[in-house]
C-alpha positions in Angstrom: 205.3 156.6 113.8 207.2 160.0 113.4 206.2 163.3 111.3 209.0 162.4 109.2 207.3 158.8 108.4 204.5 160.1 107.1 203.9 161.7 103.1 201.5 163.9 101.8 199.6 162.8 98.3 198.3 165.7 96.1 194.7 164.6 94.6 195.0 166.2 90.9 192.1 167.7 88.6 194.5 167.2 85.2 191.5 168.5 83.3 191.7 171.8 84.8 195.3 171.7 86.3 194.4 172.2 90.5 194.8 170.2 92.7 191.2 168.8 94.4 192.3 167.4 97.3 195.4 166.4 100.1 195.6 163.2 102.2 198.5 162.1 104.5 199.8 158.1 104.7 202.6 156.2 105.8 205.7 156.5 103.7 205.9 152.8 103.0 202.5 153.4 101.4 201.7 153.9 97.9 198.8 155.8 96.7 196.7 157.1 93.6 193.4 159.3 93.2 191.1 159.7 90.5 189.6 163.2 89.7 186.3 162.2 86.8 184.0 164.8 85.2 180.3 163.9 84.1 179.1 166.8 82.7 175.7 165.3 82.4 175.8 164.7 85.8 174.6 168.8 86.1 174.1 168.6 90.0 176.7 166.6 90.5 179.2 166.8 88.1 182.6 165.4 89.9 184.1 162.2 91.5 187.1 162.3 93.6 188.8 158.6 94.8 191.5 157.5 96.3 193.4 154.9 97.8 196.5 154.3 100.0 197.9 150.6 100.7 201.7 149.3 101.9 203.6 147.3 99.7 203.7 143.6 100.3 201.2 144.1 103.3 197.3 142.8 102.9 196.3 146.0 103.8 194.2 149.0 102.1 192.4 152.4 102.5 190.3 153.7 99.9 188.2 156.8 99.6 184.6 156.9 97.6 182.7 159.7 95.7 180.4 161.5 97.3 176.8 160.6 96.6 174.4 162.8 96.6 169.9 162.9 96.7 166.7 164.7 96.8 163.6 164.3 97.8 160.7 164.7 97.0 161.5 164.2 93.0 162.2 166.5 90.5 159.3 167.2 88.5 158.6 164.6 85.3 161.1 162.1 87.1 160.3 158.8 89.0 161.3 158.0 92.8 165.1 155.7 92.5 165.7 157.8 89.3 169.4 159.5 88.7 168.7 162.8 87.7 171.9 165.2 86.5 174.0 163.1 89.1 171.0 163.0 92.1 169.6 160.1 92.7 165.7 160.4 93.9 165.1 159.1 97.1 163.6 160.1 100.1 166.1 160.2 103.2 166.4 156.6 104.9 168.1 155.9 108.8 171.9 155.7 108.8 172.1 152.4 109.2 170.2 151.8 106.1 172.0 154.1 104.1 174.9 152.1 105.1 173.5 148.7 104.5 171.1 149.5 101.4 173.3 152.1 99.8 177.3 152.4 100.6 177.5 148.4 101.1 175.6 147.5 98.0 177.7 150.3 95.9 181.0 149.3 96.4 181.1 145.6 97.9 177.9 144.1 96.0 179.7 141.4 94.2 181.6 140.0 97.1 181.0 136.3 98.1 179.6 135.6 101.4 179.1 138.8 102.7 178.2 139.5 106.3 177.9 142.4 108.3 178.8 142.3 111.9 178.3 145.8 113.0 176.7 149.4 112.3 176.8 152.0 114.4 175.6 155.8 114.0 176.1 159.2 115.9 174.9 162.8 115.4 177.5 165.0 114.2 177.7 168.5 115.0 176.4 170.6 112.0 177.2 174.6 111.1 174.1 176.3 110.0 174.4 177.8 106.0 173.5 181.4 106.2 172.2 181.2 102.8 169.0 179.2 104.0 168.8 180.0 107.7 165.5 178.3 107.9 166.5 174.7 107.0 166.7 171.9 109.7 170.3 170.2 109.5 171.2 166.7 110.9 174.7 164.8 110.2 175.8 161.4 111.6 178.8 159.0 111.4 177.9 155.8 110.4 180.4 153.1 110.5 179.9 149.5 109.9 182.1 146.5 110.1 181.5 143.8 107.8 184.2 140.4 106.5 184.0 138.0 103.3 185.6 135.8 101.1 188.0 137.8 98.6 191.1 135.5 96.7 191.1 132.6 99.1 191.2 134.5 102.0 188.6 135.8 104.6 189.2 139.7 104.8 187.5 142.3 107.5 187.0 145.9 106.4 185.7 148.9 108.1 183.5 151.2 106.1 183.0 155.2 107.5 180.8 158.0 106.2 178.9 161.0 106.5 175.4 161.6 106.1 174.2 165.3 105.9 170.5 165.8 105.8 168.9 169.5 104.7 165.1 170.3 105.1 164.2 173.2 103.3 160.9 175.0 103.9 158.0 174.5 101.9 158.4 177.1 98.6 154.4 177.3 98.9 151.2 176.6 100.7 150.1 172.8 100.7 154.2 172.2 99.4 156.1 169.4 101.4 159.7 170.6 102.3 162.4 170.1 100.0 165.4 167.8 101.4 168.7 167.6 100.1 171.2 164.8 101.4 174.3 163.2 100.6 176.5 160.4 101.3 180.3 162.2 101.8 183.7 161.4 103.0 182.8 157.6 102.3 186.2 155.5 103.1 186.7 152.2 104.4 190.3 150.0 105.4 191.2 146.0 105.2 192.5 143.6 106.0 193.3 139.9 106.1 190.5 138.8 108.8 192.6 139.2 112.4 194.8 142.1 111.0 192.2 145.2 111.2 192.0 146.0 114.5 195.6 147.2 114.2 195.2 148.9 111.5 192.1 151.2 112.9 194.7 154.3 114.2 196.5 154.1 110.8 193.3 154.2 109.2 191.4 157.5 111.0 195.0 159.3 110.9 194.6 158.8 107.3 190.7 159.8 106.9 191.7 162.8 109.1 193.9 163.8 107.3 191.8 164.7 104.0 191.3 168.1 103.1 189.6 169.8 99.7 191.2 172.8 98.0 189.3 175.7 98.8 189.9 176.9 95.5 188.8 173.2 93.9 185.2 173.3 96.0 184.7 176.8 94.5 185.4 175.2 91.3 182.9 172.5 91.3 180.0 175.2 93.0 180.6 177.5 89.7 180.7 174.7 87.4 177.2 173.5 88.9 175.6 177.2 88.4 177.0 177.4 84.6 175.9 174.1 83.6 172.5 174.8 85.8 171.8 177.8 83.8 173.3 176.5 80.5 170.6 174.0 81.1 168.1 176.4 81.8 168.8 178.7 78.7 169.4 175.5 76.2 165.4 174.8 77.7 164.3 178.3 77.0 165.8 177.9 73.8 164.2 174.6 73.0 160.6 175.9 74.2 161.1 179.0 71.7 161.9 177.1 69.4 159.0 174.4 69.8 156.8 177.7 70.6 158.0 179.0 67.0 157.2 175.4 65.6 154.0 175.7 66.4 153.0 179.2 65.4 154.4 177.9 61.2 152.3 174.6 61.6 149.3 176.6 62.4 150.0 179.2 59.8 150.8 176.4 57.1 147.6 174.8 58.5 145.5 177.8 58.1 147.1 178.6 54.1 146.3 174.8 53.4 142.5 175.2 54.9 142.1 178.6 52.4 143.7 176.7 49.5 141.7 174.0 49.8 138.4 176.0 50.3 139.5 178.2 47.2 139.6 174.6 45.5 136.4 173.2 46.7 134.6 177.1 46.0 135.9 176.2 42.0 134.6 173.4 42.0 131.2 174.0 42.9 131.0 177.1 40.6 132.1 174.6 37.8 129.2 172.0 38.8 126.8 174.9 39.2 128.0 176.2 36.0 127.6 173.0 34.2 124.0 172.0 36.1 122.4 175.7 35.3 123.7 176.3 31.5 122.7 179.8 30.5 121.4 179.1 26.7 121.2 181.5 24.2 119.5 181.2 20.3 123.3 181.7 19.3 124.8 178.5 20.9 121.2 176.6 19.7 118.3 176.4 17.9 116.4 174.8 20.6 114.8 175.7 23.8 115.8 174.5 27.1 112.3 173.4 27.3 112.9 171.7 24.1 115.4 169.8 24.8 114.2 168.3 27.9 110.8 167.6 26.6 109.8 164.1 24.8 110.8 165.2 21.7 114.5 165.1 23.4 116.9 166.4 21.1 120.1 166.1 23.5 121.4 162.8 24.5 121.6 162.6 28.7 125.2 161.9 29.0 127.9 160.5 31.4 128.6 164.1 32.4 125.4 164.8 33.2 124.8 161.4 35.4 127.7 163.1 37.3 126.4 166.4 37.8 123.3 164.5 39.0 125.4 162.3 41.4 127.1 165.3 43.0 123.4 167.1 43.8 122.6 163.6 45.0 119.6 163.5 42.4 118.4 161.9 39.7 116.8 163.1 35.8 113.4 161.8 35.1 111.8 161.8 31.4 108.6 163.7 32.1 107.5 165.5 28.7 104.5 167.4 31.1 106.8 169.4 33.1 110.2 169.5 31.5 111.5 172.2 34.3 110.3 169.8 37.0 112.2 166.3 35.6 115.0 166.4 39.1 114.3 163.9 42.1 116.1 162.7 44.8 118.8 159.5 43.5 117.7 157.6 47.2 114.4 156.6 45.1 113.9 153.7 42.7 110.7 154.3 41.8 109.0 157.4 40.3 105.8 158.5 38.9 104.0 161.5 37.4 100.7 163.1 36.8 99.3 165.0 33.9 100.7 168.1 35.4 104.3 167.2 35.6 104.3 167.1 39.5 106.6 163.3 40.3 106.5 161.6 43.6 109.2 158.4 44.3 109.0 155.7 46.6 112.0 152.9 47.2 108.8 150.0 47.6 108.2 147.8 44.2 104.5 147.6 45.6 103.9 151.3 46.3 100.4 152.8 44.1 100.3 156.0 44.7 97.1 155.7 42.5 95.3 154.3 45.7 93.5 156.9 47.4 94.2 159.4 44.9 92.4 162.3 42.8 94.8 162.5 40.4 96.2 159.8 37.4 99.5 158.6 38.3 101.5 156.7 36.0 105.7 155.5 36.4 107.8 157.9 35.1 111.1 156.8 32.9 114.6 157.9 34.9 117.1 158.7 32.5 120.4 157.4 31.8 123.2 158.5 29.5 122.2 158.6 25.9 119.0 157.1 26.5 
């Protein structure tokens, strides 16, 4: 097939106007790309297709996007997870990334799928001068597999590219860090008996692919802005969180004071209320007086509550009116000629038994009584 017979198709980024990519074909051959943005996809934020095929001919070629993986995970992720466009998965042989990863991706829902063939060899690799201390290793994997597709049997050969970068370990005890992808995936096919001759048509084709400088230094860019956009909307949410914190705590700390303040009044209002400072101008009576068994002050409700609060209890004892308290957690009480009372929560207690003293049951108030 001549020069002449042969076109060149322009892969185009419409979202930025350049063009990604170039690949060659036959002239009777139509083709179409695909240039898709992810931008959640941080790491891996572009995916470039393509595909070539003659008209009225069984026949196609089709290029894949790229896929791309790290191991071991990122941190807070899980192994299998797609993080920012990498998946997280340590590196497998070629042959299973073929068969458990490029097969399963783009011909999974075939019927009656079987796969004849897989072969891999090493690939020369050009060391990056960025990291001069990683291990590289590349093979080409091709595998030849047929099934059942409108009717007819078809045979297609798959091709890629696996690149696989060991970083050292960033610390002591660290494992290394590997980085590997899946590129310049493309398969061709055919009608079962027809793709052996269309192999030559089919590498010319792959060979012929080429990205625009200008495009790869696109997508590297775009990765380190949306990298550190990521990394400042982070510092921004942590400040933010950080900030968060430091009002909760001061809310939390005005709250505390307020309520102490609250629970400080109201003690002084019980203590005000259980220790009345009397004076002849606000009666005519003693405090003595009025607690003594010629009562002249009812015991009332508010008083039961000032008792309840102090977890005590009023008892009538005209010996001792400025001993007449006792702990509430006792339902019996007695007193001696002196005013001294002694309680006990047992019906049958006699404090009498045993004793020098005269005791007899003492009368616990209760409001207005």
């Amino acid at each position: 097939m001549s020069e002449e017979s042969w076109l060149q198709h322009k892969i185009v980024d419409h979202a930025h106007g350049l063009i990604a990519a170039i690949f060659q074909h036959p002239a009777d051959w139509r083709a179409e790309s695909r240039v898709e943005w992810v931008p959640q996809h941080r790491r891996s934020p572009v995916r470039v297709s393509a595909m070539a095929a003659p008209q009225g001919r069984d026949l196609s070629f089709q290029f894949y996007p790229m896929q791309s993986f790290l191991w071991p995970p990122m941190p807070l992720t899980s192994p299998g997870q797609n993080v920012e466009g990498v998946i997280q998965i340590q590196p497998v042989s070629p042959q299973d990334a073929m068969a458990r990863i490029i097969l399963p991706s783009y011909r999974g829902g075939v019927a009656d799928l079987k796969i004849s063939a897989i072969d891999a060899q090493p690939e020369p690799t050009t060391p990056d001068p960025r990291a001069p201390q990683a291990q590289l290793q590349a093979f080409r994997i091709t595998a030849r597999i047929e099934f059942d597709f409108n009717g007819a049997r078809r045979e297609e050969e798959f091709s890629a590219l696996q690149s696989i970068v060991a970083f050292p370990p960033s610390g002591w005890g660290m494992p290394p860090m590997i980085s590997w992808t899946l590129t310049d995936i493309c398969s061709v096919g055919a009608v079962k008996g027809g793709l052996d001759a269309a192999l030559p048509t089919a590498l010319r084709i792959r060979r012929s692919f080429q990205i625009n400088p200008q495009f790869k230094d696109l997508v590297q860019r775009t990765v380190r802005n949306m990298i550190a956009q990521a990394g400042r909307q982070t510092d921004a949410l942590l400040q933010q969180g950080r900030e968060q914190i430091a009002r909760n705590a001061q809310a939390s700390r005005e709250f505390m004071a307020r309520n102490q303040a609250y629970v400080d009044q109201q003690q002084a209002r019980v203590d005000a209320m259980a220790n009345p400072v009397w004076t002849q101008t606000s009666s005519v009576f003693s405090a003595s007086d009025m607690m003594g068994d010629g009562d002249r002050s009812d015991y009332t409700s508010h008083d039961q509550f000032v008792d309840a609060m102090r977890e005590e209890q009023t008892v009538h004892n005209p010996e001792n009116s400025a001993n007449s308290k006792i702990s509430n957690h006792v339902d019996y009480v007695w007193k001696d000629h002196e005013g001294n009372l002694i309680g006990s929560d047992d019906p049958n207690y006699d404090p009498n038994r045993g004793s020098d003293r005269r005791w007899t049951q003492a009368t616990i108030r209760k409001p207005n009584s």
